[in-house]
Backbone atoms as SQL, in Angstrom:
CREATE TABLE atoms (id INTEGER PRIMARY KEY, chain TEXT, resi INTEGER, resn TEXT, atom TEXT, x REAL, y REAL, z REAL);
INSERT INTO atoms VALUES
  (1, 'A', 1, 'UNK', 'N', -31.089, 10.055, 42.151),
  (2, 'A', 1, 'UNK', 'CA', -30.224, 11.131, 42.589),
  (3, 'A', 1, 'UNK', 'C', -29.526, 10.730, 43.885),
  (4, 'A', 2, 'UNK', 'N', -28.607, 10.796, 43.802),
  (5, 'A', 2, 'UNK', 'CA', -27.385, 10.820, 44.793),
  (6, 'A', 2, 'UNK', 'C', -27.709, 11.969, 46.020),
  (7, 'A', 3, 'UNK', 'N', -26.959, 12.078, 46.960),
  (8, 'A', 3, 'UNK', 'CA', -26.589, 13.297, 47.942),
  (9, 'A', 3, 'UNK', 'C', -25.987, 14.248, 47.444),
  (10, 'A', 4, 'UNK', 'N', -24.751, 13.213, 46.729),
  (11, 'A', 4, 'UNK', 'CA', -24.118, 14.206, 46.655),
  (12, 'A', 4, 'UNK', 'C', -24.100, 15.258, 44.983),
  (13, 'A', 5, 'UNK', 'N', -25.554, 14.610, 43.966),
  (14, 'A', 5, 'UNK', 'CA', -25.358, 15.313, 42.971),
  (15, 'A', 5, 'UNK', 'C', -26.057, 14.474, 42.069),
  (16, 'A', 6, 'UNK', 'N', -26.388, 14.797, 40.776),
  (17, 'A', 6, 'UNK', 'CA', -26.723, 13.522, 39.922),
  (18, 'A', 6, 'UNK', 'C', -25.565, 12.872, 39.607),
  (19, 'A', 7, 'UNK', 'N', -26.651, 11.101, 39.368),
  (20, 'A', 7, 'UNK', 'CA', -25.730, 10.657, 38.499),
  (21, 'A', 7, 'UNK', 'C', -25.149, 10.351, 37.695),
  (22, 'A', 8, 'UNK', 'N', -23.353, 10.445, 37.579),
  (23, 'A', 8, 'UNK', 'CA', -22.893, 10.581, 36.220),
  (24, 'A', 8, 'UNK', 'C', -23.161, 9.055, 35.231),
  (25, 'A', 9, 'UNK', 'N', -23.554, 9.285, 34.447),
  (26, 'A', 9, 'UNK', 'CA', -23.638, 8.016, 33.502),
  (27, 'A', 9, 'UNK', 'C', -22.234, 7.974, 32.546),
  (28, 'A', 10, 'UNK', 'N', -21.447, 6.710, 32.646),
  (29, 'A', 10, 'UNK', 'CA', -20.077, 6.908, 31.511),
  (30, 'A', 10, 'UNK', 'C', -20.489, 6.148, 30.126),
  (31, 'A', 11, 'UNK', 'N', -20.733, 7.027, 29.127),
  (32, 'A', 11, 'UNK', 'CA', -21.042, 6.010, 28.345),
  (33, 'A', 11, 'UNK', 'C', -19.951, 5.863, 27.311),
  (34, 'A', 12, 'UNK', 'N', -20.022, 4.891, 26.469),
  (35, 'A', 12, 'UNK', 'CA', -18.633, 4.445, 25.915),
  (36, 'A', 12, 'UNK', 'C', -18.426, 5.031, 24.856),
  (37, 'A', 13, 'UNK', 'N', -17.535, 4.314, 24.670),
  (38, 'A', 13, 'UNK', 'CA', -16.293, 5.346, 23.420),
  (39, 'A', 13, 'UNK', 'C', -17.635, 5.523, 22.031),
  (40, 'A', 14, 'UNK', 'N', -18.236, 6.599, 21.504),
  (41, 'A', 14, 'UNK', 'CA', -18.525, 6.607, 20.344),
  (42, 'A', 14, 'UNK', 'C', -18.011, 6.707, 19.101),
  (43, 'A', 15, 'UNK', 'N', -19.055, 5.695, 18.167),
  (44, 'A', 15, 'UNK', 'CA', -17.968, 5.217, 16.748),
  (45, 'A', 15, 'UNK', 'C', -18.484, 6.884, 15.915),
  (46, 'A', 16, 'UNK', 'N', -18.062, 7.805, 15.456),
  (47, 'A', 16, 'UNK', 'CA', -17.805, 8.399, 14.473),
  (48, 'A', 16, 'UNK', 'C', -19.193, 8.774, 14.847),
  (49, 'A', 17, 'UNK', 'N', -20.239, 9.633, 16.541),
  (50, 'A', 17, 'UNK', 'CA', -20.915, 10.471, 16.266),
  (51, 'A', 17, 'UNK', 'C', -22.175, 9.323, 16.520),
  (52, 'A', 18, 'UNK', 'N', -22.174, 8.103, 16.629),
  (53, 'A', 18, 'UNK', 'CA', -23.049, 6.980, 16.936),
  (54, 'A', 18, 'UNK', 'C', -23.221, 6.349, 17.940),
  (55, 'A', 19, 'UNK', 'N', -24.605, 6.601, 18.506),
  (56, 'A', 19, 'UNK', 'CA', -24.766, 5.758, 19.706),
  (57, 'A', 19, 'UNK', 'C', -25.008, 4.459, 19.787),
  (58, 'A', 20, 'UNK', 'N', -25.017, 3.624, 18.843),
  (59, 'A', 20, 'UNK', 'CA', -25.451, 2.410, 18.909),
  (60, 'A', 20, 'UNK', 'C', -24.087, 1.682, 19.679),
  (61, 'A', 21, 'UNK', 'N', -24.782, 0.996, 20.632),
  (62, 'A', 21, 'UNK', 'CA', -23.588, 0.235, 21.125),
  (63, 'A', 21, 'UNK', 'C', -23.848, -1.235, 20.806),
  (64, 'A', 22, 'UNK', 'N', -22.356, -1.756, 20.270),
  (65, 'A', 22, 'UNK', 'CA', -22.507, -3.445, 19.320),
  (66, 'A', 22, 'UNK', 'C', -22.691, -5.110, 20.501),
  (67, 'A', 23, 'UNK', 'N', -23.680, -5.435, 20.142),
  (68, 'A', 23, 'UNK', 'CA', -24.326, -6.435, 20.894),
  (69, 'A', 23, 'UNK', 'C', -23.338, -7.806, 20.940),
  (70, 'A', 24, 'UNK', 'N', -22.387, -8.104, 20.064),
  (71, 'A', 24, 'UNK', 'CA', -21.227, -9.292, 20.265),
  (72, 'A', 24, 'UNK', 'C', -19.673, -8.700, 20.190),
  (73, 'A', 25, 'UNK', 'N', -19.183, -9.115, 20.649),
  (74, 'A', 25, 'UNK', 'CA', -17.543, -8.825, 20.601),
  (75, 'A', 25, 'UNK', 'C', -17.470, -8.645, 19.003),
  (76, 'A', 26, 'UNK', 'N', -17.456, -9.853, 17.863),
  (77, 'A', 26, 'UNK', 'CA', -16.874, -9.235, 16.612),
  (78, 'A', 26, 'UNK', 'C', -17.945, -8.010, 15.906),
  (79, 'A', 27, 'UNK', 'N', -18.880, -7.520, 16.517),
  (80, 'A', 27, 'UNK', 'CA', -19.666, -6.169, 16.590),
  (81, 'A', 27, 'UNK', 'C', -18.534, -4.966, 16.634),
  (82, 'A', 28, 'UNK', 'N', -18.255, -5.450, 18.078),
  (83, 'A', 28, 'UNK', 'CA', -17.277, -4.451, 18.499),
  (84, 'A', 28, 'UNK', 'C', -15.678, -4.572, 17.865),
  (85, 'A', 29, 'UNK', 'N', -15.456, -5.261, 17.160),
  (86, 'A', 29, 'UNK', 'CA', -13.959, -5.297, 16.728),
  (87, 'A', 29, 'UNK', 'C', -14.549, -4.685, 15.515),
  (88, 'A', 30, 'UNK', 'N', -15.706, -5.489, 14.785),
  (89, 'A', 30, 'UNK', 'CA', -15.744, -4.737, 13.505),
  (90, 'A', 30, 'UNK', 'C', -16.053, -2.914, 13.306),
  (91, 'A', 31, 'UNK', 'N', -16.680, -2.397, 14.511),
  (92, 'A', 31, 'UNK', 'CA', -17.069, -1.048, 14.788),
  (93, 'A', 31, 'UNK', 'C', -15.863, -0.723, 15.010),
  (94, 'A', 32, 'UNK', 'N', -14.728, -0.944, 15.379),
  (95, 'A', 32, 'UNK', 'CA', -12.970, -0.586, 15.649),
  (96, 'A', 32, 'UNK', 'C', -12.472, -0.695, 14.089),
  (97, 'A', 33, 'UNK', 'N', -12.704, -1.532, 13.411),
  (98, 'A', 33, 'UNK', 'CA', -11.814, -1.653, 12.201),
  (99, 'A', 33, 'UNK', 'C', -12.688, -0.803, 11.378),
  (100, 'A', 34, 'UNK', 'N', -13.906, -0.466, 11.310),
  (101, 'A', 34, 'UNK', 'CA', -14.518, 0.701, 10.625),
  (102, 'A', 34, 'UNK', 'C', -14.145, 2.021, 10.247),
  (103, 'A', 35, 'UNK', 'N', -14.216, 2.540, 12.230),
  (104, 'A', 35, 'UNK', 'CA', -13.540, 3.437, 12.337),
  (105, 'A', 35, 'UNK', 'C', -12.159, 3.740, 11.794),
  (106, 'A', 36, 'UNK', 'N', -11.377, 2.943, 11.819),
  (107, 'A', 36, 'UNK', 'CA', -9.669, 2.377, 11.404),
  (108, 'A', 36, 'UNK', 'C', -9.794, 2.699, 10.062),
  (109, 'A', 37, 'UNK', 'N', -10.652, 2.206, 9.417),
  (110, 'A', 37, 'UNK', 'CA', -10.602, 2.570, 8.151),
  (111, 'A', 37, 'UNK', 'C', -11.088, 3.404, 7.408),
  (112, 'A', 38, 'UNK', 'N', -12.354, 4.723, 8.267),
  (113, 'A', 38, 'UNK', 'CA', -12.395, 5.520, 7.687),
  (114, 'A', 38, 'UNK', 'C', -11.724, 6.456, 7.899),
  (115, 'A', 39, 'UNK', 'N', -11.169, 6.995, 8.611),
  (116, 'A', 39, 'UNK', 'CA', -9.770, 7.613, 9.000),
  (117, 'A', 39, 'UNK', 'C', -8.737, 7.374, 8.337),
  (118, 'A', 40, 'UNK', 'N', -8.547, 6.070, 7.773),
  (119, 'A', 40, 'UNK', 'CA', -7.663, 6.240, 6.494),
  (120, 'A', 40, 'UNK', 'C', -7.974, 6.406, 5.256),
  (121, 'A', 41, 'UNK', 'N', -9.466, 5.947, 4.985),
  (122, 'A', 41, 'UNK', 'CA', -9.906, 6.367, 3.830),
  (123, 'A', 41, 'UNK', 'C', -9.758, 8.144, 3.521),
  (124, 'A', 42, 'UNK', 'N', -10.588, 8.783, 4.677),
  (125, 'A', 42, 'UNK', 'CA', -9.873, 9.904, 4.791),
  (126, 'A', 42, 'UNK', 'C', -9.577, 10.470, 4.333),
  (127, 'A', 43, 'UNK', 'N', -8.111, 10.203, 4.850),
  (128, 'A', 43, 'UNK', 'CA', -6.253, 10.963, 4.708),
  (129, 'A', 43, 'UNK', 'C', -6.164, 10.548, 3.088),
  (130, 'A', 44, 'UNK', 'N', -6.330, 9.369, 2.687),
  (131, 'A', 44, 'UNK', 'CA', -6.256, 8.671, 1.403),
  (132, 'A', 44, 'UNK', 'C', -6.661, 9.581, 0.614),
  (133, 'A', 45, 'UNK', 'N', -8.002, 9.876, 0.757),
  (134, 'A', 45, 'UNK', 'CA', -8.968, 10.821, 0.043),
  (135, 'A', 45, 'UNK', 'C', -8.559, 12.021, -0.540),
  (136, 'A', 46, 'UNK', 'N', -8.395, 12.852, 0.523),
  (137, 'A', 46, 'UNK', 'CA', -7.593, 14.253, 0.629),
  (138, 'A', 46, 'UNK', 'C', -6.443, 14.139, 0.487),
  (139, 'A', 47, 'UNK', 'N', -5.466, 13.324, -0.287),
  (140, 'A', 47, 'UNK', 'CA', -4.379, 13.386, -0.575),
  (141, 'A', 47, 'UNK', 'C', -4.326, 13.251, -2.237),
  (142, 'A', 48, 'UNK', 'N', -5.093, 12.641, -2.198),
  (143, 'A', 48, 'UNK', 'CA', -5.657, 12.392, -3.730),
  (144, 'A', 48, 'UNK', 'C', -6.020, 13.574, -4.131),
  (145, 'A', 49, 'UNK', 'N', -7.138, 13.891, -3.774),
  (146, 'A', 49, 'UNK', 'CA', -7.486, 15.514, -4.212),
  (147, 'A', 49, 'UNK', 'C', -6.702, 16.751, -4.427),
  (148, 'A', 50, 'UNK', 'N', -5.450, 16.380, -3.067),
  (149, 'A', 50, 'UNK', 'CA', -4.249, 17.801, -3.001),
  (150, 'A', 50, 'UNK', 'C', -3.527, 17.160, -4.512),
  (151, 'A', 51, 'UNK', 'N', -3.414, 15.955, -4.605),
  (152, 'A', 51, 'UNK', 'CA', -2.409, 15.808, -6.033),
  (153, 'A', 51, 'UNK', 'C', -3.115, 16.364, -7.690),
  (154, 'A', 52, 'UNK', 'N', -4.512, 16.117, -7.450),
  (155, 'A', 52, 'UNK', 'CA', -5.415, 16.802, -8.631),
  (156, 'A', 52, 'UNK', 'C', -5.243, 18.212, -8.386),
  (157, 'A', 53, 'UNK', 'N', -5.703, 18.930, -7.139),
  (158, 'A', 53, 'UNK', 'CA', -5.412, 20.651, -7.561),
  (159, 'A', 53, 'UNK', 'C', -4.115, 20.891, -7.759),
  (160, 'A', 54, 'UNK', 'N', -3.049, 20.691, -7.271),
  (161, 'A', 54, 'UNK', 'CA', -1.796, 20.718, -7.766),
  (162, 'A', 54, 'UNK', 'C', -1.567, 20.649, -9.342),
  (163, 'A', 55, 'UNK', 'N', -1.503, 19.500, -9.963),
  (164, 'A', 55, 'UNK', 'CA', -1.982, 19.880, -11.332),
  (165, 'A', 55, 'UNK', 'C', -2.733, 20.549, -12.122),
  (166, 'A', 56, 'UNK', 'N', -4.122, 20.691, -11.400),
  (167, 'A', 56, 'UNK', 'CA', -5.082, 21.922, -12.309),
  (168, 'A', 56, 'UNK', 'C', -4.138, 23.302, -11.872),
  (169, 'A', 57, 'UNK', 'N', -3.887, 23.940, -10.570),
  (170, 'A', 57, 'UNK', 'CA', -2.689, 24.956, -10.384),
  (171, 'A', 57, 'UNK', 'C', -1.404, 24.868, -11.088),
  (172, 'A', 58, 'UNK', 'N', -0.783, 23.762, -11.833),
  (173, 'A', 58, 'UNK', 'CA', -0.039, 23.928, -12.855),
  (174, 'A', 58, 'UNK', 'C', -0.111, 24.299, -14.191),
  (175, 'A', 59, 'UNK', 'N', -1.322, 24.126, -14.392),
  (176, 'A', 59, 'UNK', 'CA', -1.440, 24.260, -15.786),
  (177, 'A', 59, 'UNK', 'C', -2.306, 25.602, -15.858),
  (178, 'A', 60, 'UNK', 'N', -2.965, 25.968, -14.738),
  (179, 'A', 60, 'UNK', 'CA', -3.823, 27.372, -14.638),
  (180, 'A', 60, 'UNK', 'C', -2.613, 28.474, -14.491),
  (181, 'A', 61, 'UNK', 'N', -1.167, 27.814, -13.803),
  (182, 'A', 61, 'UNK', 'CA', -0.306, 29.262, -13.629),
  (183, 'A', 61, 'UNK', 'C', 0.421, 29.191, -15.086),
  (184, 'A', 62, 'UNK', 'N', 0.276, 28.346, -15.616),
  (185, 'A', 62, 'UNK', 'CA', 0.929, 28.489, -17.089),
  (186, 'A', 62, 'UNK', 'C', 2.556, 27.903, -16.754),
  (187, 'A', 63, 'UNK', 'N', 2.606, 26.911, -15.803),
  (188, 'A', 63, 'UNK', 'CA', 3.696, 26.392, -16.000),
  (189, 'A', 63, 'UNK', 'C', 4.734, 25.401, -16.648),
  (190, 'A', 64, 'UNK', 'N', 5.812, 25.397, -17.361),
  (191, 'A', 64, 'UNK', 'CA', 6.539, 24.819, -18.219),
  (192, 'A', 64, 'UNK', 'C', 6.058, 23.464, -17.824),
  (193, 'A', 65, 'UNK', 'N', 6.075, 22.868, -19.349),
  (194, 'A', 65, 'UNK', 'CA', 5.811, 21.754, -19.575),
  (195, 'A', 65, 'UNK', 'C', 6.092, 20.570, -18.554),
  (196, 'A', 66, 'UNK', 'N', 7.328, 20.732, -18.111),
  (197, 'A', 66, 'UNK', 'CA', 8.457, 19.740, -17.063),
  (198, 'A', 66, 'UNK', 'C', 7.772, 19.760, -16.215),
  (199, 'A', 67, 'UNK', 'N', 7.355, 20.748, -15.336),
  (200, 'A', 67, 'UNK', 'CA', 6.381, 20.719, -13.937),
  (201, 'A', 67, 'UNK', 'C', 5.017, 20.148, -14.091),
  (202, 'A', 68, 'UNK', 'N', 4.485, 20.823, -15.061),
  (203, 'A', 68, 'UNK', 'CA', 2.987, 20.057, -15.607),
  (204, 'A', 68, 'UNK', 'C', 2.812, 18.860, -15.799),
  (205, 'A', 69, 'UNK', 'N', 4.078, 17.677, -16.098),
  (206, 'A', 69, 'UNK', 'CA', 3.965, 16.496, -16.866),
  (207, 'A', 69, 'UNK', 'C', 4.619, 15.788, -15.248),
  (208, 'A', 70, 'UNK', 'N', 5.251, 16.393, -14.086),
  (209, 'A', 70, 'UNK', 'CA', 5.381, 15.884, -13.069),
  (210, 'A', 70, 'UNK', 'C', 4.470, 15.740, -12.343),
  (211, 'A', 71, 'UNK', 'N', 3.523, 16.604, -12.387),
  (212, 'A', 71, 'UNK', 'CA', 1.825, 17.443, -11.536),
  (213, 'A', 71, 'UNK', 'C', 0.907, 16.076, -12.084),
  (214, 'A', 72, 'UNK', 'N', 1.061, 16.007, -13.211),
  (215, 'A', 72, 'UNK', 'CA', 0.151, 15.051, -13.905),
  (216, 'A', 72, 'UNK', 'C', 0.575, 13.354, -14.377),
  (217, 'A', 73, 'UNK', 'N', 1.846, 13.289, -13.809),
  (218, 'A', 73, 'UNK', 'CA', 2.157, 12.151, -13.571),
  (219, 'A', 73, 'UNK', 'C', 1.621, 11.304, -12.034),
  (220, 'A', 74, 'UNK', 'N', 1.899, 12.642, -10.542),
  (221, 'A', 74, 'UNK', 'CA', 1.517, 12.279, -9.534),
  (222, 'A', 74, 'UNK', 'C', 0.710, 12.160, -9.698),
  (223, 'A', 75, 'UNK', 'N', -0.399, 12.912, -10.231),
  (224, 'A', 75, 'UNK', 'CA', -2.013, 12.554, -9.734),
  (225, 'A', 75, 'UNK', 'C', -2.605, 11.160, -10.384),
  (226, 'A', 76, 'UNK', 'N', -1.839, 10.982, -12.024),
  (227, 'A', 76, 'UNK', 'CA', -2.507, 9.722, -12.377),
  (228, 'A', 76, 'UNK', 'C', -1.785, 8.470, -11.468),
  (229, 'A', 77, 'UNK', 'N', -1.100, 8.268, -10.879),
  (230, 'A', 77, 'UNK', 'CA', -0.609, 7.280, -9.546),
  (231, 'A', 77, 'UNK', 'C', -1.084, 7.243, -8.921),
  (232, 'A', 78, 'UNK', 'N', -1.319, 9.098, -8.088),
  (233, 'A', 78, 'UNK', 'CA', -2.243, 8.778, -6.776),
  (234, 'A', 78, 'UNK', 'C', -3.985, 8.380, -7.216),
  (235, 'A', 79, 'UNK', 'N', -4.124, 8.594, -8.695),
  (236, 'A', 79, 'UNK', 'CA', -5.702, 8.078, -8.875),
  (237, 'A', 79, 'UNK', 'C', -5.799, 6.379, -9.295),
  (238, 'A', 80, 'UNK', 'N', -4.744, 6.031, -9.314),
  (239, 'A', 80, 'UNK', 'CA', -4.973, 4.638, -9.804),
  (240, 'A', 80, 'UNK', 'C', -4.410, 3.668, -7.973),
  (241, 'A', 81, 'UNK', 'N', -3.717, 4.601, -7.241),
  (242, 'A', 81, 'UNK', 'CA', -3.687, 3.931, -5.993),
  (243, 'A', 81, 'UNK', 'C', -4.955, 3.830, -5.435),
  (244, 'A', 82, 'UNK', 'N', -5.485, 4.591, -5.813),
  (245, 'A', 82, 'UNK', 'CA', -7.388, 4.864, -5.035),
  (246, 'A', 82, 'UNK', 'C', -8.020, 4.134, -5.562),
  (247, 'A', 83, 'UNK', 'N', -7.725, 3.944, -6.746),
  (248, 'A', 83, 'UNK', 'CA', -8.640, 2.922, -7.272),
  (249, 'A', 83, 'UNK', 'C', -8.620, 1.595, -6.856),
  (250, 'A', 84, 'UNK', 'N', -7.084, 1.403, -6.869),
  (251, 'A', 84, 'UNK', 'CA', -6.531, -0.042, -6.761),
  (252, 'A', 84, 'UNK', 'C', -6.741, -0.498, -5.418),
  (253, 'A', 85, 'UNK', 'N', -6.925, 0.545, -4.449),
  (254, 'A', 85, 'UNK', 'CA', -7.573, 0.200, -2.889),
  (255, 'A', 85, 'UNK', 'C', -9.055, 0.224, -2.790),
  (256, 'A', 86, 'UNK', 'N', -9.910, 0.564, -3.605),
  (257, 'A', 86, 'UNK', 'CA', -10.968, 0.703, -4.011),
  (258, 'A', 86, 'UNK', 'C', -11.719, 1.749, -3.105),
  (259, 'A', 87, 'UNK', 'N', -11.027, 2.913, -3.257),
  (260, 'A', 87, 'UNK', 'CA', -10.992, 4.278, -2.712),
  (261, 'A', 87, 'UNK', 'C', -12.245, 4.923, -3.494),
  (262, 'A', 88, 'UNK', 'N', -12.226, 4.759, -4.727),
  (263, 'A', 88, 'UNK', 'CA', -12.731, 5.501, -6.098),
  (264, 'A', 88, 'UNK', 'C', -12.610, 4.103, -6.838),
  (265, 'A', 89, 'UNK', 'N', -14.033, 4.247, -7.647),
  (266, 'A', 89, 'UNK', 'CA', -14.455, 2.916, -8.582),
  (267, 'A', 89, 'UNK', 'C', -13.572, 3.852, -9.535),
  (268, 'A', 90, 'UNK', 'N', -13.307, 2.046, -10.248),
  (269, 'A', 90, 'UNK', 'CA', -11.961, 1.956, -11.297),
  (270, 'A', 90, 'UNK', 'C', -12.300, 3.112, -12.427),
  (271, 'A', 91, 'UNK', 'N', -13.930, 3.050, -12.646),
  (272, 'A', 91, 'UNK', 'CA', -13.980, 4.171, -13.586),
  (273, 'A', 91, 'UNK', 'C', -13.993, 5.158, -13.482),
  (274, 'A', 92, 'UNK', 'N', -14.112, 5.553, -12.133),
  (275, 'A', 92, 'UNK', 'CA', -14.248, 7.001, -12.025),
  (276, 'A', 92, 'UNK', 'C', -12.943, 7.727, -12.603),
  (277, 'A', 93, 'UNK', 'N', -11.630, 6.735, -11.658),
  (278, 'A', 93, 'UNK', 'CA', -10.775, 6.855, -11.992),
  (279, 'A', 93, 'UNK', 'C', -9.943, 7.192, -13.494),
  (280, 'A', 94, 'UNK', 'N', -10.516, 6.392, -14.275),
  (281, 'A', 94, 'UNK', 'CA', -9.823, 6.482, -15.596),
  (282, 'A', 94, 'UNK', 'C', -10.851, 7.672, -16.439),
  (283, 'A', 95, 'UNK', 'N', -12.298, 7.913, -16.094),
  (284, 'A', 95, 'UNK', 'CA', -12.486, 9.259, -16.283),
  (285, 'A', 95, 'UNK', 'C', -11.994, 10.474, -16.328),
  (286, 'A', 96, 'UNK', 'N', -11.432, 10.379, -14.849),
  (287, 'A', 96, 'UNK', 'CA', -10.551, 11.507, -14.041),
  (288, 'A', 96, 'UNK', 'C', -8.967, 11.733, -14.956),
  (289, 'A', 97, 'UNK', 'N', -8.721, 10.623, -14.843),
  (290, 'A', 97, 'UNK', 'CA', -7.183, 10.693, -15.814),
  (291, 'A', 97, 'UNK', 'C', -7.404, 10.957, -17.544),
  (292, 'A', 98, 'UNK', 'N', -8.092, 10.778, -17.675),
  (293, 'A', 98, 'UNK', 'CA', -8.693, 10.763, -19.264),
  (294, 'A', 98, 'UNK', 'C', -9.065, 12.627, -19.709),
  (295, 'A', 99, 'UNK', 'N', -9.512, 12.915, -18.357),
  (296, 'A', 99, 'UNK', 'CA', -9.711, 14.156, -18.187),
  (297, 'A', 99, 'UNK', 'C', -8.904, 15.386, -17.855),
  (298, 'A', 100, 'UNK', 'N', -7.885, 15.144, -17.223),
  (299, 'A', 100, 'UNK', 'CA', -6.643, 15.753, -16.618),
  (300, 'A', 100, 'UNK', 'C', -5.909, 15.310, -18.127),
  (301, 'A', 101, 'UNK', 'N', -5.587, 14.454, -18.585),
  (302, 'A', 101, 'UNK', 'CA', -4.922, 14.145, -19.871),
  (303, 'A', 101, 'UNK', 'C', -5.339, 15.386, -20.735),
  (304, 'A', 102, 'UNK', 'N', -6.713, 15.404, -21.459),
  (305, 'A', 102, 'UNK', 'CA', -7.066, 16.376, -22.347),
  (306, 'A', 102, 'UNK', 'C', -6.857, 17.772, -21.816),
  (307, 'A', 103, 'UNK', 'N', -6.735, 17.860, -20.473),
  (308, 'A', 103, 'UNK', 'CA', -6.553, 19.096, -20.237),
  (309, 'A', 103, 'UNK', 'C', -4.702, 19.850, -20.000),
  (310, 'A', 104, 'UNK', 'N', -4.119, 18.565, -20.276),
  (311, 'A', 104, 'UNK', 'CA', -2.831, 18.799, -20.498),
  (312, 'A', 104, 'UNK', 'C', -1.860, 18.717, -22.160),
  (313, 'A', 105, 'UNK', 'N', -2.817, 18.415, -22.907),
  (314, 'A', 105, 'UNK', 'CA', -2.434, 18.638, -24.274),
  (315, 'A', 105, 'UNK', 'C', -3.046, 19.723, -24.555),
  (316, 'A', 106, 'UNK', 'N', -3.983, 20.693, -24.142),
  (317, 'A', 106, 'UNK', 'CA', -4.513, 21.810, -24.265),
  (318, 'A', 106, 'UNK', 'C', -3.343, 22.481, -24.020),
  (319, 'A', 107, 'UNK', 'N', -3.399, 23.674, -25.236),
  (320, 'A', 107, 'UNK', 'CA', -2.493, 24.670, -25.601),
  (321, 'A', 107, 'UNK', 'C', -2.078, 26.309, -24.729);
């Protein structure tokens, strides 16, 4: 203890809620590009998902064919970009589209 107060300890930047602090420099670059990339995995993620409810909300409001086959064009792109970044294993993927498919020839 100080005079004038305790003392402050600065401790460093935490990765995503983790105290471990990395014992070599490429520790620490790789704990930077981690972070980097789950933050884009992310955004990636949840963009993917907004393009699937978008389509299930097309076809739940009963909308013309034209909008439905646009709804379900984006999402099978944005599910094969996820895949192709290896966002979502390849099969999940073609599950997912296989699935959104049958549910768009439904009457």
């Amino acid at each position: 203890m100080c005079a004038g107060g305790p003392i402050e300890i600065h401790k460093p930047l935490l990765c995503h809620g983790l105290e471990n602090m990395p014992n070599s420099s490429s520790a620490r670059k790789s704990q930077r590009q981690n972070e980097t990339h789950r933050l884009r995995n992310r955004s990636r993620r949840s963009s993917l998902r907004t393009s699937i409810k978008k389509f299930h909300a097309a076809v739940k409001a009963g909308a013309d064919s034209e909008a439905i086959e646009t709804s379900f064009r984006a999402a099978v792109k944005s599910l094969d970009q996820a895949a192709a970044r290896k966002l979502i294993h390849k099969n999940n993927a073609a599950r997912t589209k296989s699935r959104l498919s049958k549910l768009k020839s439904q009457p």
